[in-house]
N, C-alpha and C positions, 0 to 999 in steps of 0.2 A: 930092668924096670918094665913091668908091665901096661901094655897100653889099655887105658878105658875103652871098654865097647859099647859103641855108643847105636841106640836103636832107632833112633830115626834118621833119616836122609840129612837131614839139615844138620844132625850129629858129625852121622859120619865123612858131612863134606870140610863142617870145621876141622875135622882133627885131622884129614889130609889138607887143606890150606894151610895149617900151619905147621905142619911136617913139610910143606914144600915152602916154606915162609913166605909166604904171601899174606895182605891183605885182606880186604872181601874187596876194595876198589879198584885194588892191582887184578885179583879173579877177575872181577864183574867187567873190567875191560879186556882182559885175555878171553875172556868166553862169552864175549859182543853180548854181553845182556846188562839193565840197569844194575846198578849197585842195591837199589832198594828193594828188588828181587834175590839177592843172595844173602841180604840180612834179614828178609823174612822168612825164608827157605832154612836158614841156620837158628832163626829165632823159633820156629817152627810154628808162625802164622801161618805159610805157607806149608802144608806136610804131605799135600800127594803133590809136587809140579811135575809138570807135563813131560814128556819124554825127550823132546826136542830141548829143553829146558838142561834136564840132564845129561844128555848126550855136550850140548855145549860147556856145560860145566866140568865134565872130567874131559873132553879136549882140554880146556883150560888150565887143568890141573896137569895134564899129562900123563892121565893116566885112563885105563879103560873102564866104559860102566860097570863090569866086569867086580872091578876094584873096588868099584865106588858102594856097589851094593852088599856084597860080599861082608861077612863076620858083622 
């Protein structure tokens, strides 16, 4: 089965939170930021967040920004 590739940030952080089954509130507390920032970041209110923003978000996920920005 092939995965959706998804083009913005907020895409691609959903389809790894739920590849790692999580949440957005289980994330948004693994990566010490509000939850109402990682549903507009995935809703894509939010479509450039800040670096710092990201970097906590794939700690989060466990994985690197690397990953996260990637395909």
């Amino acid at each position: 089965m092939e995965e959706k590739k998804s083009k913005t940030i907020g895409g691609k952080i959903k389809v790894w939170r739920k590849k790692k089954n999580l949440t957005q509130d289980a994330l948004a507390k693994t990566a010490n930021i509000p939850y109402t920032t990682i549903a507009k970041i995935e809703s894509d209110v939010i479509q450039n967040p800040s670096l710092q923003t990201i970097t906590k978000i794939a700690d989060g996920l466990g994985i690197t920004i690397d990953d996260l920005i990637k395909n």
